[in-house]
N, C-alpha and C positions, 0 to 999 in steps of 0.2 A: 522476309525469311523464305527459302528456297523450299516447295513440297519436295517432298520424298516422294517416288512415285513406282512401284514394280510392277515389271511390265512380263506377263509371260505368253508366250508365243514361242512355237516351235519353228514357225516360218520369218529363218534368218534375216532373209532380205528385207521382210516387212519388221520385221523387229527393227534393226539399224536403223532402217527410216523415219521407223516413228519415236526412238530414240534421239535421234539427232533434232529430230524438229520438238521435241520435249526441252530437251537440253538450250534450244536457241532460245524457247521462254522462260530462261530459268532458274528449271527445275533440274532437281539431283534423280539419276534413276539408274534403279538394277533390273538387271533382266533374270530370265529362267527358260530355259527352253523345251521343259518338260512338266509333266503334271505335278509331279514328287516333287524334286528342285523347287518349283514356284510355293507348294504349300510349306514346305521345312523353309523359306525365306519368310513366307507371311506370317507365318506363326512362331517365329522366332527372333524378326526384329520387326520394327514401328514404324509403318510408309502411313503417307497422308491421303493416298490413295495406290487403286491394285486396276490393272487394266489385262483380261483375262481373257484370254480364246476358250473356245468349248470346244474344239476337236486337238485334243494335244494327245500324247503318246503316253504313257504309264500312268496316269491318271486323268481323266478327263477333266475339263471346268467345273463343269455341273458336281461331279463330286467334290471339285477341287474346292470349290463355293461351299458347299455343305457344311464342310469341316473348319474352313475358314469363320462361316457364321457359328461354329458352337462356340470360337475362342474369342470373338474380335466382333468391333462391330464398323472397321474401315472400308468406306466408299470403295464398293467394285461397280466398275462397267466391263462389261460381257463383249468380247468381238468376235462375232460367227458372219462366218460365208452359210449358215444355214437363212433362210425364208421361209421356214415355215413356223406358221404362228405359233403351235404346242412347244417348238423348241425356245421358243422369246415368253412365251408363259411360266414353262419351271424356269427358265431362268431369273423371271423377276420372283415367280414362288420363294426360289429356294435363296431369295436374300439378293438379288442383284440390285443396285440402285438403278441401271440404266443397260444399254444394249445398243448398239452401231453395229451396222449389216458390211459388213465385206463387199465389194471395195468401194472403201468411205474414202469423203474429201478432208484430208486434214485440220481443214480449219473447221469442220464439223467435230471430227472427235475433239478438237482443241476447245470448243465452246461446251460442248457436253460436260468436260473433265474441268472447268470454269464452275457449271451449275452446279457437278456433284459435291467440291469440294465448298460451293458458299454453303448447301446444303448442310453441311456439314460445318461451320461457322470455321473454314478454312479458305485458301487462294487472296490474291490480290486484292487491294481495297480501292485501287480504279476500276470507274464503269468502263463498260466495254460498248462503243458505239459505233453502230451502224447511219450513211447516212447517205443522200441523191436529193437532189432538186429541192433542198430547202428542209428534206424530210430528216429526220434525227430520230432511230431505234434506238433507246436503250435496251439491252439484253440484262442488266443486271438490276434495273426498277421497272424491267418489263414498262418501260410508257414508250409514249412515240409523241410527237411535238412538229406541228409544221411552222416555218418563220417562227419559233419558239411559242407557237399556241399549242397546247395538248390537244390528243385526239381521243379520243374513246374509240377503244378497239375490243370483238369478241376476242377469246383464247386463239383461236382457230384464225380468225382477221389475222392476229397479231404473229400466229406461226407462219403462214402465208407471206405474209409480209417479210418476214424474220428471213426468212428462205430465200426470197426473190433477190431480195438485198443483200444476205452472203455470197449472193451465186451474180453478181453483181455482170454484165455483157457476156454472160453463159445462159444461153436457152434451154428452160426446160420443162420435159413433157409434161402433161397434166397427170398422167401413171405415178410421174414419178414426183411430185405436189402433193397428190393425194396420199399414197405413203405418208410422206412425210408431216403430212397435215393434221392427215385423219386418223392413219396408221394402218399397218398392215393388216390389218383385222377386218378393216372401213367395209359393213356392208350396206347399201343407200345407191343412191343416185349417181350414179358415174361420171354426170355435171356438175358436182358440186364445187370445183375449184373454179369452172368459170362463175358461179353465184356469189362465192367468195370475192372472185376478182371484183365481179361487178357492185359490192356492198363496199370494197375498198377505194374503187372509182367515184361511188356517190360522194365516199365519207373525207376524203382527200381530194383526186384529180377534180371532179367538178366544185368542190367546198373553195378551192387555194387555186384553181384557174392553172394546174399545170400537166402535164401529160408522165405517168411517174410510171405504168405500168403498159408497156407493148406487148399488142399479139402480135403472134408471129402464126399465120393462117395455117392450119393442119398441121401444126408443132406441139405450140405454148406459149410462155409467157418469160417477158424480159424484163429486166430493169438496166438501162444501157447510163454510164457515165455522162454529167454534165455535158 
């Protein structure tokens, strides 16, 4: 069965776009292009999930959010071109399940709105896997299996992992790992994605004899196709 999915966002073009790529997996979905519009749709009929800018025009997210949680209690992810931590704080305060920073990679928001709605004992009942040189993520039993052996992986391993593997012959920075690892907040060691790598290297590449994760000298880090 098809989620229902409203999508409000004031900026057309990125609406469209991430309408159409909804709709290729799908999903059924109405849009809104203003703060008002979006909340008279969510509070007046029944989506499986609500996908929400914070900078919109006659009503903001953050309020838009507010009033939405007094009526409902349907999976919102929050999408701001904001970076700054207090702004991704009220918005998980004030009831968000989740939050994608501008400008995200589609099959990012595609996996997030995956987790919100299992979350929520909604979406699809196929896993969704990841997978390079033997190596097999599941994203939706969170395991990982090398030649079909399990791995024990930390949270952190395993979002590393998670990352490298979506972002599959795309190189990227350790800034931008750590984000997405640690999270925007992350205050510590500004090594800590290569300690990461290198805890993933003992526990796979040297365990199973294969070479799964390349540096890329004064970059990052790859994961490149068979």
């Amino acid at each position: 069965m098809a989620n229902r999915i409203l999508l409000i966002e004031d900026e057309e073009k990125i609406a469209r776009f991430v309408e159409l790529e909804l709709r290729h997996e799908g999903n059924e979905v109405e849009k809104a292009f203003d703060g008002r519009e979006g909340l008279d749709k969510a509070l007046s009929k029944d989506y499986d999930l609500i996908l929400l800018d914070v900078m919109l025009p006659q009503l903001n997210g953050l309020e838009v959010l507010r009033r939405i949680r007094l009526e409902k209690d349907v999976p919102v992810i929050l999408l701001t071109a904001r970076d700054a931590v207090m702004d991704k704080v009220s918005g998980l305060d004030a009831g968000a399940d989740d939050y994608i920073t501008k400008p995200f990679a589609i099959e990012e928001l595609l996996a997030r709105i995956r987790v919100a709605l299992k979350r929520r004992g909604k979406g699809a009942v196929e896993t969704h896997q990841l997978t390079a040189h033997g190596v097999v993520l599941d994203e939706d039993r969170y395991e990982v299996t090398v030649n079909g052996e399990p791995v024990e992986l930390t949270n952190r391993e395993f979002e590393l992992l998670r990352m490298l593997m979506r972002n599959k012959n795309i190189v990227l920075d350790r800034e931008k790992l750590m984000n997405e690892v640690c999270g925007y907040d992350y205050i510590g060691e500004t090594n800590i994605i290569d300690v990461y790598v290198r805890y993933l290297r003992t526990k796979i590449d040297d365990r199973y004899g294969i070479k799964l994760i390349q540096t890329i000298r004064g970059v990052g880090y790859v994961i490149k196709d068979n």
